[in-house]
C-alpha positions in Angstrom: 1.0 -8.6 33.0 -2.3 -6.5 33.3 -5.6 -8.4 32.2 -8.6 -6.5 31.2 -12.0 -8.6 32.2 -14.6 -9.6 29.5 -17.4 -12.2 30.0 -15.6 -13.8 32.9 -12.2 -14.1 31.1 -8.8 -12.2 31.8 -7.5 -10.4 28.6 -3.6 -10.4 29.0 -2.3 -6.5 27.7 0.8 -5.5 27.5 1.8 -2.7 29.9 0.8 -0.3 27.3 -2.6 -1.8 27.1 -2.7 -3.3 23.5 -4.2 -6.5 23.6 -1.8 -9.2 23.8 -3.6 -11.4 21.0 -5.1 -9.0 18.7 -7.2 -12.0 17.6 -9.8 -12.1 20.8 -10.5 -8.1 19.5 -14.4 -7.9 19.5 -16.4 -4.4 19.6 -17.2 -4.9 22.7 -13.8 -5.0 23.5 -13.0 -1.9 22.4 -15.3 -0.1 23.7 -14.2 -1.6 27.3 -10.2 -0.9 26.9 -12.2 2.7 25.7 -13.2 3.3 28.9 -10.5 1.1 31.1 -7.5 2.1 28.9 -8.4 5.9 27.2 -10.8 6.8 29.7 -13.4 7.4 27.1 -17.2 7.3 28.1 -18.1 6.1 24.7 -17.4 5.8 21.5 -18.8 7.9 18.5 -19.7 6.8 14.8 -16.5 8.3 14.2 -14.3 6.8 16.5 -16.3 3.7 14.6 -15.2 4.8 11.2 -11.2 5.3 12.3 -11.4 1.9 14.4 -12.8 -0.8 11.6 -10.7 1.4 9.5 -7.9 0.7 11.2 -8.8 -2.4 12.0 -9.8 -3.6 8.2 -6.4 -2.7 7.0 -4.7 -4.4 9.5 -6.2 -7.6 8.6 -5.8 -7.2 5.1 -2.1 -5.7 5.5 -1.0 -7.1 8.3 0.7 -3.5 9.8 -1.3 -0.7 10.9 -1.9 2.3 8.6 -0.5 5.3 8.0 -2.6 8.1 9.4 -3.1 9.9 5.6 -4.7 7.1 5.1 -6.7 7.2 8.2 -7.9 11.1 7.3 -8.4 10.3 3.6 -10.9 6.9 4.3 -12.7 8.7 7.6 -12.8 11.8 5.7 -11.1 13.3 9.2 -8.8 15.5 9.8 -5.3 15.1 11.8 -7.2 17.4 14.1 -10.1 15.6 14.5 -8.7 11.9 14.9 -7.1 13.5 18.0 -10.2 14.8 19.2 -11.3 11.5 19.2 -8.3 10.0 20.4 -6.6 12.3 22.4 -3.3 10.0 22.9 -3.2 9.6 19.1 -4.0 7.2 16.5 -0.7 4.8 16.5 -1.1 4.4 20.7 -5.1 5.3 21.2 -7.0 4.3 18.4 -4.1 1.1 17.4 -5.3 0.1 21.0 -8.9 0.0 20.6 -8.3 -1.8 17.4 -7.1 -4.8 19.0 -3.6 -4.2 16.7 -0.5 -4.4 18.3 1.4 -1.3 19.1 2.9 0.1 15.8 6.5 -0.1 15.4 6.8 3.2 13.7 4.5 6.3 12.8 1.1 5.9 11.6 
């Protein structure tokens, strides 16, 4: 199983690279399975806004939301949450999260 290394501990991931406990998720995290898992450099106030969206809801709800809900909160559109995210919000932004890997569309 791939690990991803934070503070001198091994992360297990799945081979997708979703966290396999979503509950050692920090920010920091995310922005290192940013750069290890999505190859991004860094992450904007608006990849913020999508990711403690996302995150939030999944707390709350226990699934990850759907992606109307995404553009309607972020005040994003479709377009731009791929711009941010270019493998897409259920697999890219799901990931840095810390949620598991949606079963279905978000």
């Amino acid at each position: 199983m791939p690990t991803l290394e934070y503070q001198g501990r091994k992360l297990e991931l799945n081979e997708e690279g979703f966290l396999a406990n979503p509950d050692e998720w920090t920010e920091d995290i995310a922005v290192l399975l940013a750069k290890d898992q999505e190859n991004l450099d860094g992450l904007s106030p608006e990849h913020w806004a999508v990711i403690r969206f996302i995150r939030g809801y999944y707390l709350e709800k226990k699934l990850a939301p759907m992606v109307r809900a995404i553009c309607k909160t972020t005040n994003l559109q479709l377009r731009q949450i791929y711009e941010l995210f270019p493998s897409g919000p259920a697999k890219g932004a799901c990931k840095l999260a810390g949620l598991p890997k949606p079963d279905g569309c978000v």
